[in-house]
N, C-alpha and C positions, 0 to 999 in steps of 0.2 A: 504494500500500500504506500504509505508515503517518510518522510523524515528519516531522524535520528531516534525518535521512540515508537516508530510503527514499522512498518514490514517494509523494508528495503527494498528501492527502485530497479526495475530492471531495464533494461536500455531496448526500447521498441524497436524491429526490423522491420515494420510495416513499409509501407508508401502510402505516403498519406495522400498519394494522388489519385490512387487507383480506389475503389470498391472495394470493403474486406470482401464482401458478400452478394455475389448476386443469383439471388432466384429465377429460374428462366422453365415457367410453364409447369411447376410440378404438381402434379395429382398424388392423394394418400389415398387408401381404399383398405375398409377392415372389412375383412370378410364382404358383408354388401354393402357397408355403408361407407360413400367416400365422404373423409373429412375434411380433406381440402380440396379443392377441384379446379385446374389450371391458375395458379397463383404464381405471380412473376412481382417482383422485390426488391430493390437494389439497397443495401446498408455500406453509409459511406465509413471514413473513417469519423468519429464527432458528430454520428446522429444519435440522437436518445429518442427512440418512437413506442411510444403505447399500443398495447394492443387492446383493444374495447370489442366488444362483440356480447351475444349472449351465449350462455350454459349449452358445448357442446357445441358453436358454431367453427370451431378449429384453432381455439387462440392457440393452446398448448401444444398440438398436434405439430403448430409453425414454428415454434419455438424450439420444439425435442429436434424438427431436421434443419435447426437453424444452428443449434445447440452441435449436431454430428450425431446424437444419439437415437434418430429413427432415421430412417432413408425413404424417399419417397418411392411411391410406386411409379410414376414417372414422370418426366423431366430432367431438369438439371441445376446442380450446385457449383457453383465455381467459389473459389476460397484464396483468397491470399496466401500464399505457400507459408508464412514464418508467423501469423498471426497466431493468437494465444485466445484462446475463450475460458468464461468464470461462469458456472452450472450454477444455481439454484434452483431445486425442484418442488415440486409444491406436496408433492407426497415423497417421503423414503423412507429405505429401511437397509439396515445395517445387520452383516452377519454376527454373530453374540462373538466375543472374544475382541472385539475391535475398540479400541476406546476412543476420546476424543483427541486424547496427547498424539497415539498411533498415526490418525489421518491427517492431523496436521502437519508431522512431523512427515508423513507421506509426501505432500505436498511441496513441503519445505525441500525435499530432498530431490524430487521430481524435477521441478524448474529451478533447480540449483541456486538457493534464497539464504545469502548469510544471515544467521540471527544470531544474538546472544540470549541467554535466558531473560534478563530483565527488560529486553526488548518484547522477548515474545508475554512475558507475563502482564507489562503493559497491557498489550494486545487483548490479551483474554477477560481481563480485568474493563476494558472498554465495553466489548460485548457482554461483560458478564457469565464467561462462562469457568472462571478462575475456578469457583468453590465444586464444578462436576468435571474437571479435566483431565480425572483419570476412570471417572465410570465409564461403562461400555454405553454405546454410540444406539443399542438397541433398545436400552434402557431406559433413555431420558423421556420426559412428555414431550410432547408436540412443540411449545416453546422453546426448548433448552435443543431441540433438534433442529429449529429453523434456524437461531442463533449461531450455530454451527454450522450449519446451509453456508449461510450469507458469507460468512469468515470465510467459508473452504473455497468461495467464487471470486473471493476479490484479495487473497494474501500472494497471487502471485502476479496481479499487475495485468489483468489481461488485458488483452483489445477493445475484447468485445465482450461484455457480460448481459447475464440473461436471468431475470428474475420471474418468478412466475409465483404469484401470490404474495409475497415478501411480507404482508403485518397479517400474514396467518400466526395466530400462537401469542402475538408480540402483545405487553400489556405498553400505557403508553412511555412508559419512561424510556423501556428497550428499543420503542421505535424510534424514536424522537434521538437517542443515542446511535441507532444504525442507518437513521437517514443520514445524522451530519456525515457520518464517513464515507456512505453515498456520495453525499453531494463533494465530500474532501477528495476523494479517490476517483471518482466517474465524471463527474459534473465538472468541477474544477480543471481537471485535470484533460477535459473535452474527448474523454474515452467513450466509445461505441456502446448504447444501451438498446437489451428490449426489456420491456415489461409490459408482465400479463397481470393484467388487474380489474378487482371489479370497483377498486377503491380510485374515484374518477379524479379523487385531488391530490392525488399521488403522482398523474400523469399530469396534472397541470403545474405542481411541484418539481418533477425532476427530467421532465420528458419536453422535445420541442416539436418534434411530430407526433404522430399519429397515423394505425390504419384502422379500418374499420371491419372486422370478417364476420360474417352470418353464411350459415349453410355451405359451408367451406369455401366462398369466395372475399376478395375483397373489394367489399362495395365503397370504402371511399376511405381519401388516405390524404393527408396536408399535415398541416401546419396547427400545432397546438393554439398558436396563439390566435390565428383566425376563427378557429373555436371561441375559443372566450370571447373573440368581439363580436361575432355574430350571433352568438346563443346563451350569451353570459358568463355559461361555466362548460367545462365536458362531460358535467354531470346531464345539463339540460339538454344538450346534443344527443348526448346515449339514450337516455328516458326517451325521447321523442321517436330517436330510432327504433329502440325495440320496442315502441308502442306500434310502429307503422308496418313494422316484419311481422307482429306474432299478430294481427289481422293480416295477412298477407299468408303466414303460414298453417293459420285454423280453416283457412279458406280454401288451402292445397290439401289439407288433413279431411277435411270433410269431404272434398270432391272422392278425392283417393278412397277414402272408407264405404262411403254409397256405390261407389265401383267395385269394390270388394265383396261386397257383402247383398249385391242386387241378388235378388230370387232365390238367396240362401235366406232358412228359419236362423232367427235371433236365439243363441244359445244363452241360457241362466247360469249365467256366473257364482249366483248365490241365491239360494230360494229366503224365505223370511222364517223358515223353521228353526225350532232354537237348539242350536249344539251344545251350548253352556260356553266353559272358558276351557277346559280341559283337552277338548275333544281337536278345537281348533289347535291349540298348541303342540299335541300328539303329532297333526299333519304337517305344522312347521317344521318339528324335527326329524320325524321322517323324510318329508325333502331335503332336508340339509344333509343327511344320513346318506338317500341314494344318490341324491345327485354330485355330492363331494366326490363319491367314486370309492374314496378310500376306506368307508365302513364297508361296502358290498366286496369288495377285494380282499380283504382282510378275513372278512368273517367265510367269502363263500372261494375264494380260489385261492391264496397261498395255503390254507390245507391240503384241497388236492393238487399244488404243485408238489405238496412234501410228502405228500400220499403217493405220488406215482416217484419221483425221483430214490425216497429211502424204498419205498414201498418194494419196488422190483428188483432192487439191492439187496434187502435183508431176504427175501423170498427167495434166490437163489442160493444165501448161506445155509438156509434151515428148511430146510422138508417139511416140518412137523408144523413152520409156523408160528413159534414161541418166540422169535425174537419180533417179527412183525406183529403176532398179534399184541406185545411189550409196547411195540410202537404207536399202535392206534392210539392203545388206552394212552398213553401221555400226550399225542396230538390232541387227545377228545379235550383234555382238564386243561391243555393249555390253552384252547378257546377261551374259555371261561374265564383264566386269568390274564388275558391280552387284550378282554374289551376293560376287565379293573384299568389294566395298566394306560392301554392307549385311549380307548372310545370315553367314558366315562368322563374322567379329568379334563379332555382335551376338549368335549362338547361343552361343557362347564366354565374353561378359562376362555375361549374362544367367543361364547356369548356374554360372558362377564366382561371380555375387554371391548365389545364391541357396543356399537348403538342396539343393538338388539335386545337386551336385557332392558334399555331403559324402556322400548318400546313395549315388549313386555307387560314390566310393570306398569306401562301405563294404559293397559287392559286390566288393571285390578289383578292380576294375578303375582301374588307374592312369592319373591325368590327362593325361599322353601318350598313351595309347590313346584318351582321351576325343579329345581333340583332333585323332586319325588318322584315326576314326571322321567327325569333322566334316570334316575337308580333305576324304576322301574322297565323304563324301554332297554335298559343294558341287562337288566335279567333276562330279559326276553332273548336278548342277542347271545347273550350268555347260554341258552339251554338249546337255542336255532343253533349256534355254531358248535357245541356238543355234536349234539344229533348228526348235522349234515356231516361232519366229519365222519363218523361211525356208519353213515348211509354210503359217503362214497366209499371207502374199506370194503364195506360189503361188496358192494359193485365191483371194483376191482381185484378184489380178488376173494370174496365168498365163495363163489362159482368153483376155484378149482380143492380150496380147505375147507369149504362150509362158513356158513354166515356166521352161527354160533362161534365159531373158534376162534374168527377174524373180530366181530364187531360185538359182542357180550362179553361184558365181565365174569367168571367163574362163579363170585361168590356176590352176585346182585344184591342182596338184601345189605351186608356185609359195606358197600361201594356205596350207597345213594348217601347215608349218613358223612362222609368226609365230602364225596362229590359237592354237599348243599355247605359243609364248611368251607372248602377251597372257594365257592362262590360268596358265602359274606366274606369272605379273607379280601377276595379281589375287590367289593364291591367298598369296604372300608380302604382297603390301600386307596384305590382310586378317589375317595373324599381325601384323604391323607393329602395325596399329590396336589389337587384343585387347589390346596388350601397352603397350602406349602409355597407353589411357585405364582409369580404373576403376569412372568411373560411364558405365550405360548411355544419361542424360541428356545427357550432355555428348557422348560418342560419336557419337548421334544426329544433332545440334546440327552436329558439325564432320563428320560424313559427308554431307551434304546440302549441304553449303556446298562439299567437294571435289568431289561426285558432278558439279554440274551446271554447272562449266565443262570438264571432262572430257567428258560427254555432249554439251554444244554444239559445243565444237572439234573433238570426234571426230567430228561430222557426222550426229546423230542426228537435231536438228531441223529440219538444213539439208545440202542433199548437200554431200560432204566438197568436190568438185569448187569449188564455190560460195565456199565458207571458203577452198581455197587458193589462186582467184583474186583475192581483196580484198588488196591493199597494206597492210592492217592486219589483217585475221583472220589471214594467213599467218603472219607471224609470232608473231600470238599461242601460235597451234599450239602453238609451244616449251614454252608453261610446261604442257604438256598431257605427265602421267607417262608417259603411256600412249602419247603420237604416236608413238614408236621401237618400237613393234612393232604399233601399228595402220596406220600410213602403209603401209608396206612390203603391212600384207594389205590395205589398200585398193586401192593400184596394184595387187595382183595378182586383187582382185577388178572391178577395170574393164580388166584385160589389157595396164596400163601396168609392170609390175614389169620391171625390171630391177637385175641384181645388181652395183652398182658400191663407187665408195668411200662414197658417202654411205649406201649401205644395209648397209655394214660398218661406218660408222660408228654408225649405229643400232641394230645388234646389240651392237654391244661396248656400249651405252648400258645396253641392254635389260637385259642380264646381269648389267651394274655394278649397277643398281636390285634386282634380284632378288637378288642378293648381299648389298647393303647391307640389306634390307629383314629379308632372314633372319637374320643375324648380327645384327642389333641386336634385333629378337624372339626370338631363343635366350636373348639375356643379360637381356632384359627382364623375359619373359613365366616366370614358376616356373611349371616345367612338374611338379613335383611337390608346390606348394604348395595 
């Protein structure tokens, strides 16, 4: 940025004669809808142009291939070869492990930027980002994340910087502090801007032009200040405009719909019958369930990816069957503990961190109900992905050892009693988890790292038999949450169970963990915040 106490000058190889940037004719196209649609643009060096338009007319779209980071579907960019551009994005997200010192220091290191410490701490202390500058980047709120934005677009002096949204997050003391350095660094200094904004005195504040984009064209494009003397402000300009498009656009909406829909019956989106509040919510999460993709995966085909893969391996060590049929039953139980682990917690932090939950709540329905709602559809998932597991076993290979041998426990009666503990075991870890972590990143992260010695030791990859006769996998078992009420259904799914002290002692374990798991997510987990 600038001086002796900000971020050190770098010596520009522009030409300040030529065009950083010129747009020549490019169309964006998502799937069917084009965002921009022949848009041609020239940014000189020391233009600051606004972008104004309404929600979804292509502001951002222009900015990401103006930015390098979308390419259009066609047309063309030309770019000043040695020019330098500063990102601000209006949404991001950061992998866990990254902190704010790291990407600075990224930067710093990138475009080769001497600093000394009290130089940079200055720095941080201007934006305010001094007191979180060693937390991770994924972690911060929305604020403390824009503020970091702004800094990471403009420490190494670009040409051309590009802001999109910019007093997202900002209370006003923050903005009012990263305009000046705006106007110190950009303005002052007659450096190349765009900005996307819906805030119109921002653009009359740092901006000298202006375009105008609706329905991914741009319908008009000058000079800030002839805005303000023909209309006032560019607040009054905009209003007027998106007064005069969206009759222009209900008018194109209507045609199109009475064309669509001629001599077709009008289908009932909702009848006036009453569901209650429960009933509707059930259908929210089951969409969110199918359509994510990753509950129907989980629950209905990596078993029988693991079903055929070990399945036809261990089928040609053993004749008889006893190492495969070892294997179902610990595929069956580990269903049941991978919706605790994954499904459960992850629908929980996911609606928790999202606008969802408040919407929710704001159907009256209280976030313990939400939550009753989820334990209960994950039993469900929980007893479905049993089952389907032990149905494919059978199919694949009943037919040549018999169903019974492949997909029945020996000692049924003996098996249902731990089977129902290993599912509150999961169903309490997974409030455990909810309640524990609060970003859904990090959750991730540390459930994948739990899940798959728990899955190994439990005898998923490998028959349990196999594990508990090795001199060292035996006892690893131990540090396995779950052995104390998997063990117990394993011997009673190979016809070994007997009910002695060690398998009192494993129940009293069982219990302890279920206990411990829910009391400490009672206290953890605001069940009404």
């Amino acid at each position: 940025m600038t001086n002796n106490n900000q971020i050190k000058e770098i010596k520009s190889k522009i030409n300040e004669k030529e065009p950083l940037i010129e747009i020549l004719n490019i169309s964006k196209v998502y799937k069917n809808k084009k965002a921009l649609d022949d848009v041609s643009l020239i940014i000189n060096p020391g233009d600051r142009i606004g972008v104004i338009g309404p929600n979804g007319g292509g502001k951002s779209t222009i900015s990401e291939i103006i930015g390098g980071i979308r390419k259009p579907t066609t047309g063309k960019i030309i770019r000043q070869e040695n020019m330098t551009i500063g990102l601000q994005f209006q949404e991001s997200k950061y992998p866990i492990g990254i902190t704010v010192l790291d990407m600075i220091k990224y930067y710093l290191e990138t475009f080769n930027i001497p600093m000394t410490e009290k130089e940079l701490t200055e720095i941080l202390r201007k934006f305010q980002i001094d007191n979180f500058k060693n937390k991770f980047l994924e972690g911060l709120s929305g604020g403390q994340q824009q503020r970091v934005n702004i800094l990471l677009s403009l420490i190494h002096n670009p040409d051309l910087v590009i802001f999109d949204e910019i007093s997202t997050g900002l209370d006003i003391e923050v903005r009012s502090e990263i305009f000046d350095t705006i106007k110190e660094n950009v303005v002052n200094k007659n450096k190349a801007m765009i900005l996307v904004t819906h805030m119109m005195s921002e653009i009359e504040e740092l901006c000298d032009k202006y375009i105008y984009i609706h329905n991914g064209k741009i319908r008009e494009q000058g000079l800030v200040k002839d805005l303000v003397k023909n209309y006032g402000s560019v607040h009054n300009f905009t209003w007027k405009k998106f007064k005069e498009e969206k009759v222009g656009d209900l008018r194109k909406q209507a045609e199109e719909s009475d064309n669509k829909n001629k001599n077709k019956l009008d289908k009932i989106i909702n009848s006036e019958k009453n569901k209650g509040k429960n009933i509707p919510l059930i259908k929210l999460l089951l969409k969110y369930y199918y359509k994510g993709f990753a509950v129907p995966f989980f629950l209905f085909f990596f078993p029988l990816i693991l079903l055929f893969l070990e399945g036809f391996a261990f089928k040609s060590m053993d004749k008889e069957g006893i190492f495969l049929h070892n294997i179902v039953g610990s595929l069956a139980i580990m269903q049941i503990i991978s919706v605790g682990i994954f499904i459960i917690p992850q629908t929980i932090l996911e609606f928790k961190n999202s606008v969802l939950m408040k919407r929710i709540g704001a159907t009256n329905i209280k976030p313990f109900f939400f939550i009753l709602t989820v334990v209960i559809m994950g039993i469900f998932f929980m007893l479905v992905g049993f089952l389907w597991t032990l149905l494919w076993a059978g199919i694949m290979f009943g037919g040549d050892l018999g169903w019974s041998t492949i997909s029945l426990p020996v000692q049924i009666g003996a098996s249902i009693p731990f089977l129902l503990l290993t599912l509150v075991q999961s169903i309490s870890l997974g409030m455990l988890l909810a309640s524990v972590f609060r970003s859904t990143t990090a959750y991730i992260a540390v459930s994948n790292i739990l899940y798959m010695p728990i899955a190994f030791l439990g005898g998923s990859f490998i028959p349990i038999n196999v594990i508990m006769d090795s001199p060292i996998l035996k006892y690893a078992t131990y540090i396995n949450i779950f052995k104390y009420s998997t063990e117990p259904f394993n011997n009673a799914w190979a016809g070994k169970f007997v009910f002695n002290a060690t398998t009192g002692i494993y129940l009293s374990i069982s219990l302890a963990l279920i206990t411990t798991f829910t009391v400490t997510s009672s206290f953890k987990l605001k069940w009404e915040s």
